[in-house]
Phi, psi and omega in degrees: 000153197264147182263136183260134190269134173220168135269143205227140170225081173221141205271345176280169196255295174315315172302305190309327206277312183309326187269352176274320184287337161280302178311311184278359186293275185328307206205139214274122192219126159253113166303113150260000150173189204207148150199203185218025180215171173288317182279328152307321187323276163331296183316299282210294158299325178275027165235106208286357165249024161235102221290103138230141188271328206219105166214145198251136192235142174253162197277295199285121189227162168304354197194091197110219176207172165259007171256348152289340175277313189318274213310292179298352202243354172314139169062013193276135158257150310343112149310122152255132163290107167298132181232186163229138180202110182234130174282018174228069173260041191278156181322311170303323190273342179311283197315310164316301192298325150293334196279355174256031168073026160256139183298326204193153167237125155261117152285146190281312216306315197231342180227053173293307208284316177290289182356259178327357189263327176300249174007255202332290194316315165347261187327321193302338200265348166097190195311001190068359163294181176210011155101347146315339181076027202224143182297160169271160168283153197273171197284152188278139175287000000 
């Protein structure tokens, strides 16, 4: 089974450490980095030799948004599958947040549990290419 390479953009030390530690528990998830703001965030994603598969965004960052990271990171090669996973998952930002191109919206609050489910099918599905060297869309909850 393929290690899902993801990244994280979340600004709590405490969510980010909890939530890498559930995910690599759970589901073959490889962290390859992390951040807490929007301009790392970016940096970090706009550079074609840092390998994820997977990046998980929170909207409120220390610095920026996560809908600034969606928005910068729109039309970027490698397409990576983008989610949000937020304690501010009301319909409007859900709906902003697909309309900037996240494959899914997570409440941190309730759906930890759908997260993690997403991911396994992710991984389940191999690497996540489509041989083009460009992602298939990602599978729907």
């Amino acid at each position: 089974m393929h290690a899902l390479k993801t990244y994280l953009v979340e600004d709590s030390q405490l969510i980010r450490d909890n939530l890498i530690a559930t995910l690599e528990e759970l589901v073959p998830v490889a962290v390859v980095g992390t951040a807490e703001d929007e301009w790392t965030a970016v940096q970090w994603l706009a550079r074609p030799s840092n390998e994820a598969d997977l990046v998980i965004v929170d909207v409120f960052l220390k610095g920026g948004s996560g809908l600034g990271v969606l928005r910068a990171v729109d039309g970027l090669q490698p397409r990576r599958h983008m989610v949000v996973l937020s304690n501010y998952a009301t319909p409007d930002m859900r709906r902003k947040c697909l309309e900037l191109g996240a494959a899914e919206v997570f409440d941190k609050s309730n759906e930890i549990d759908a997260l993690i489910q997403y991911c396994d099918r992710l991984a389940n599905r191999g690497e996540g290419h489509n041989g083009t060297g460009h992602h298939d869309r990602a599978p729907q909850a």
